[in-house]
Backbone as JSON Lines, residues from 0, in Angstrom:
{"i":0,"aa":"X","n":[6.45,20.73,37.41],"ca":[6.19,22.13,37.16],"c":[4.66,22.33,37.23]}
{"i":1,"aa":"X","n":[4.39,23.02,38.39],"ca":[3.17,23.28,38.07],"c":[2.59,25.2,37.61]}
{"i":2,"aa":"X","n":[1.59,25.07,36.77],"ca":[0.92,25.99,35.95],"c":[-0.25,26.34,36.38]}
{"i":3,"aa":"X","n":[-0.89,27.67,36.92],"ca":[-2.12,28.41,37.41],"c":[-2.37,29.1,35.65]}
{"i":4,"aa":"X","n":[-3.9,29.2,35.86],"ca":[-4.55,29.53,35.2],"c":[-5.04,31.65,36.06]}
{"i":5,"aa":"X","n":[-4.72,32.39,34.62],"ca":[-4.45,33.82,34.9],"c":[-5.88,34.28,33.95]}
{"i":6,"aa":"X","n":[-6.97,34.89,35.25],"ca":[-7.44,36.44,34.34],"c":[-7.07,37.47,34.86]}
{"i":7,"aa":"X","n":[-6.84,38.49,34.31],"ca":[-6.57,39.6,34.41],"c":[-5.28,39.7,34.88]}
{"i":8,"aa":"X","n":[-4.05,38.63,35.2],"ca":[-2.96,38.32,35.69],"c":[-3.12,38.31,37.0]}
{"i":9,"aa":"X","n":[-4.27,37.5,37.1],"ca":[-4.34,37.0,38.77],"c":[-4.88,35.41,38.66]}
{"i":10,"aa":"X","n":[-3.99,35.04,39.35],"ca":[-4.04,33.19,39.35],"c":[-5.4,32.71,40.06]}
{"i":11,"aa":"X","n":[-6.34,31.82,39.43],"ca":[-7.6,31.31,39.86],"c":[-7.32,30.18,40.03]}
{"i":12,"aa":"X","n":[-8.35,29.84,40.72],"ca":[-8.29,28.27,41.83],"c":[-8.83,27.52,41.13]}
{"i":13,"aa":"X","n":[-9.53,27.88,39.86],"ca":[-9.72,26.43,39.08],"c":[-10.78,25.44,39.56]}
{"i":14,"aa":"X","n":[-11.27,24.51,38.44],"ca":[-12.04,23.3,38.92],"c":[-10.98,22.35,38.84]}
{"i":15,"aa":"X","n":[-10.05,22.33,39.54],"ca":[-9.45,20.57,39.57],"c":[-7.95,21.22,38.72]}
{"i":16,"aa":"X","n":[-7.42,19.65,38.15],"ca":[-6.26,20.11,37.61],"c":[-5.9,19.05,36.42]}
{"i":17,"aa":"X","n":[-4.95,19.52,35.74],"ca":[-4.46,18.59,34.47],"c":[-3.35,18.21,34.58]}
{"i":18,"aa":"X","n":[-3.15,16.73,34.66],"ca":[-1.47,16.39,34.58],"c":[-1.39,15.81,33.12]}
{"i":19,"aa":"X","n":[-0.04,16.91,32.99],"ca":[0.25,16.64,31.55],"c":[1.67,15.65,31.42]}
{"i":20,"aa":"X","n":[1.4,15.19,30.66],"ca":[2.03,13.69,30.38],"c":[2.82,13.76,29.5]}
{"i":21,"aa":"X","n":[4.02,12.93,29.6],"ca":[4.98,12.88,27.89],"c":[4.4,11.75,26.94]}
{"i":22,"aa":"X","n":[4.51,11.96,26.13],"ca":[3.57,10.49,25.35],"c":[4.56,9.71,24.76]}
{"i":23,"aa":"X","n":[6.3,10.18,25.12],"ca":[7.18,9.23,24.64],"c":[7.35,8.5,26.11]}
{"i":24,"aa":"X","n":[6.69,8.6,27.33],"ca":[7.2,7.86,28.49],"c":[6.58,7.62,29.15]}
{"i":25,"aa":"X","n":[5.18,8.57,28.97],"ca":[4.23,8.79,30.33],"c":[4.74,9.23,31.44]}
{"i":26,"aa":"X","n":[5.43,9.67,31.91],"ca":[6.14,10.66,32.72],"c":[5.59,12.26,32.88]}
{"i":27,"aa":"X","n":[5.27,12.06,34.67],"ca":[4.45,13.95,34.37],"c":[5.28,14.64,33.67]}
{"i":28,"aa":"X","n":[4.9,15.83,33.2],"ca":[5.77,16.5,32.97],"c":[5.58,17.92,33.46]}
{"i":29,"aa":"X","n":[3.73,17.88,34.13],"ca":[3.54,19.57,34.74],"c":[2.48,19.18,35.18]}
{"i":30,"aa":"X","n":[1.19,20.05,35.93],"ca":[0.31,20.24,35.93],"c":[-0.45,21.23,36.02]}
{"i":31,"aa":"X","n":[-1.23,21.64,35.39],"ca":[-1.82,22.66,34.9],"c":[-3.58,22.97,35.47]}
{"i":32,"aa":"X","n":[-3.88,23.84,36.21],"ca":[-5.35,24.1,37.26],"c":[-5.91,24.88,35.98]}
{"i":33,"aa":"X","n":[-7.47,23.87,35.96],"ca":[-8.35,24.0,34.71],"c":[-9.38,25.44,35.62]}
{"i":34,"aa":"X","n":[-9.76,26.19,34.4],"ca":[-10.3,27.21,34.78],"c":[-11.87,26.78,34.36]}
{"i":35,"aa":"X","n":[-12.65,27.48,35.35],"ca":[-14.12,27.1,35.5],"c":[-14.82,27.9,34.36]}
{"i":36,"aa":"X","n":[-16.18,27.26,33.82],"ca":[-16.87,28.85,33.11],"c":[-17.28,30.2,33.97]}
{"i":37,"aa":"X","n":[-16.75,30.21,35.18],"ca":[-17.44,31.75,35.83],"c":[-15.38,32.12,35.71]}
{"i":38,"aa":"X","n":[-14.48,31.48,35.57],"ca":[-13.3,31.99,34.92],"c":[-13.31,33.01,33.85]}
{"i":39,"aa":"X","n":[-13.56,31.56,32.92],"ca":[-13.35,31.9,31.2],"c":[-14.56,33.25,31.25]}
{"i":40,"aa":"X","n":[-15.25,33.5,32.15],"ca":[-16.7,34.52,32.02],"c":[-16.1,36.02,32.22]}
{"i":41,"aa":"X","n":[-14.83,35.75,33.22],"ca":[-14.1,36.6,33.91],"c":[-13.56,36.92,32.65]}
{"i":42,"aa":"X","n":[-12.46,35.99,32.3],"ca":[-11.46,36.56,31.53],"c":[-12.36,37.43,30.22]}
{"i":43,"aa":"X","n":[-13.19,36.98,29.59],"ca":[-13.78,37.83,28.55],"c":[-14.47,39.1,29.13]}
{"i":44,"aa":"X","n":[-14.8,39.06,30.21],"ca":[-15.8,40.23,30.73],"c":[-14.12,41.33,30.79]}
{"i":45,"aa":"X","n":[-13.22,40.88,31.14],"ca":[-12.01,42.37,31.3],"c":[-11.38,42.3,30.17]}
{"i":46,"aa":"X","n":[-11.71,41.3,29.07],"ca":[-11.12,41.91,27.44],"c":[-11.87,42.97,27.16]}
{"i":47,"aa":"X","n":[-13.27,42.68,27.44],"ca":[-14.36,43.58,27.02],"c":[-14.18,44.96,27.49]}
{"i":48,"aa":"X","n":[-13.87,44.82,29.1],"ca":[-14.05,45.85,29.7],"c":[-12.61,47.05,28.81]}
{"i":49,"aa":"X","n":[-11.56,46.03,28.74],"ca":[-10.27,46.87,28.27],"c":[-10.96,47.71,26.94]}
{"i":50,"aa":"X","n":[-10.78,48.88,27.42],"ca":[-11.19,50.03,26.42],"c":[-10.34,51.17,25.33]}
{"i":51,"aa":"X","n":[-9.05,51.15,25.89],"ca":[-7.85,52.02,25.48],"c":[-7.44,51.09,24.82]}
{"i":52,"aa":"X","n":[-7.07,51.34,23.69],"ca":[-5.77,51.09,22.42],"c":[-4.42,51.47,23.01]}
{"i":53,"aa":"X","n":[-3.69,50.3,23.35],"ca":[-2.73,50.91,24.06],"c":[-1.34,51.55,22.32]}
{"i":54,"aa":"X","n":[-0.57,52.56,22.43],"ca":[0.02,53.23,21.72],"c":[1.06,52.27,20.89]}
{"i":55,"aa":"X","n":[1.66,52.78,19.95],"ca":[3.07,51.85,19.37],"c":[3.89,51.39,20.35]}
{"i":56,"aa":"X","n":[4.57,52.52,21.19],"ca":[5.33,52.87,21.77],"c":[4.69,51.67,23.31]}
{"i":57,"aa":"X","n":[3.31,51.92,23.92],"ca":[2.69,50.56,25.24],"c":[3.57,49.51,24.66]}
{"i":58,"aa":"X","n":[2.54,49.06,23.14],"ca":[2.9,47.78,22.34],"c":[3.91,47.15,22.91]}
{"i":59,"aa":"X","n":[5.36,48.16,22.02],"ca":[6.42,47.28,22.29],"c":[6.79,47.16,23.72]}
{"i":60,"aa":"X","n":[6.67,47.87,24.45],"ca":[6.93,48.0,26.2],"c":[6.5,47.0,26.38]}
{"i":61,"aa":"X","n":[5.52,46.48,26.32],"ca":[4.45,45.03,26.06],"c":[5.3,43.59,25.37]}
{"i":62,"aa":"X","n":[5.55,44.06,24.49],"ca":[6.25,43.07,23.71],"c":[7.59,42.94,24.24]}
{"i":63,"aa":"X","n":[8.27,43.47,24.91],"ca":[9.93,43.58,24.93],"c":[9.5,42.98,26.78]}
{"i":64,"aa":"X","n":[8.96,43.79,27.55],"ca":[8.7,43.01,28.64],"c":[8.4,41.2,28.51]}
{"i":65,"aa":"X","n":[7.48,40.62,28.0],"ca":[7.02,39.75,27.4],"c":[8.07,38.74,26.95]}
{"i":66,"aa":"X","n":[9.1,39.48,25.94],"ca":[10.4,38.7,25.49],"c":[11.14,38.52,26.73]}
{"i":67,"aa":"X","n":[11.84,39.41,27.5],"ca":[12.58,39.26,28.85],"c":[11.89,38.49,29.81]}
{"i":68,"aa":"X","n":[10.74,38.2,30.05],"ca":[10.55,37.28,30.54],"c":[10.54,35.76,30.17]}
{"i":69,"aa":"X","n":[10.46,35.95,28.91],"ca":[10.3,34.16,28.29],"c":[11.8,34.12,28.04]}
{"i":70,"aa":"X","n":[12.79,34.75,27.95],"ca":[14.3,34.57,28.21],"c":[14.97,34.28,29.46]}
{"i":71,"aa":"X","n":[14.67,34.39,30.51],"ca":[15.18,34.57,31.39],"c":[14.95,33.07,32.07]}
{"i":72,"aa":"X","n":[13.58,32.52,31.46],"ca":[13.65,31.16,31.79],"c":[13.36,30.29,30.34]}
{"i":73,"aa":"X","n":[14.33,30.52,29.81],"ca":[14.2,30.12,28.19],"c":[14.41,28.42,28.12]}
{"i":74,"aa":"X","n":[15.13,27.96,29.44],"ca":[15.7,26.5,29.4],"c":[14.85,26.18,30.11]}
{"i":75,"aa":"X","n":[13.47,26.48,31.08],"ca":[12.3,25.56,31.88],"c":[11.43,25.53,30.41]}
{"i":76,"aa":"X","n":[11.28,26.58,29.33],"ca":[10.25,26.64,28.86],"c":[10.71,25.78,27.76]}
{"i":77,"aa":"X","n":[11.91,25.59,27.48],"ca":[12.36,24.72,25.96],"c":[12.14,23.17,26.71]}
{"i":78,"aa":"X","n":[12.69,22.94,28.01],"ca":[12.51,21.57,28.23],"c":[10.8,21.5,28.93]}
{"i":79,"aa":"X","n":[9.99,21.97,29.15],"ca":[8.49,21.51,29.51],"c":[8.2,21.64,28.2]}
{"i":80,"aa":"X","n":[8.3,22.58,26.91],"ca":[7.9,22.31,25.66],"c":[8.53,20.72,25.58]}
{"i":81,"aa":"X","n":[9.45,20.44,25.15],"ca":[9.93,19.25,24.73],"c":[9.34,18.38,25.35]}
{"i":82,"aa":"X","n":[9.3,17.98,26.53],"ca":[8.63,17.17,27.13],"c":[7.36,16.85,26.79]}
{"i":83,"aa":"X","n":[6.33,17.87,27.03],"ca":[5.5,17.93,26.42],"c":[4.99,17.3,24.99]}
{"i":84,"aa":"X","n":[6.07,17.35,24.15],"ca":[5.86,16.88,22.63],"c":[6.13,15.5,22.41]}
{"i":85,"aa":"X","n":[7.38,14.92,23.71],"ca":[7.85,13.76,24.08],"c":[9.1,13.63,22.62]}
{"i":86,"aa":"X","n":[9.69,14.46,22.89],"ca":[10.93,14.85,21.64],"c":[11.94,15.48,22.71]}
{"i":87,"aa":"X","n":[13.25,15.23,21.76],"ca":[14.4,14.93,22.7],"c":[14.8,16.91,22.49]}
{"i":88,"aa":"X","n":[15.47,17.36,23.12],"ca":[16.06,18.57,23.25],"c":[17.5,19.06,22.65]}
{"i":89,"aa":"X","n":[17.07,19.55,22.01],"ca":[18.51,19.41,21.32],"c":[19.39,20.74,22.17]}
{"i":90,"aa":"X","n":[20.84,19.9,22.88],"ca":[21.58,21.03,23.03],"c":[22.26,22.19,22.47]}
């Protein structure tokens, strides 16, 4: 599984990359593209720039989008978590 690094929800090319490992096997388990400091410069310069309070009502639109997506692939994200921790998955 591999993982891009997002500002503003646009995927950057990164300095290089991270393979992440199980520490019960050593077995990849993903790899993940490390973001540069003219990245991380990015990503804070468009927190900054974000100026509107988005409403109750954005929020949850925000939040409920957000949930439907981490559901929809709820079994890549429970087994790369697990893996990750190098702990077994419980069915």
């Amino acid at each position: 599984m591999n993982f891009s690094s997002l500002v503003a929800g646009r995927p950057v090319k990164g300095a290089g990359s991270l393979i992440v490992r199980s520490p019960f096997n050593g077995a990849e388990v993903g790899v993940v593209m490390l973001a540069t400091k003219q990245d991380s410069e990015a990503a804070i310069a468009e927190a900054r720039a974000f100026a509107q309070t988005p409403s109750r009502y954005q929020r949850s639109q925000i939040l409920e989008q957000t949930r439907s997506a981490l559901e929809s692939r709820r079994e890549e994200f429970a087994r790369t978590i697990a893996s990750e921790a190098g702990l077994a998955l419980r069915e």
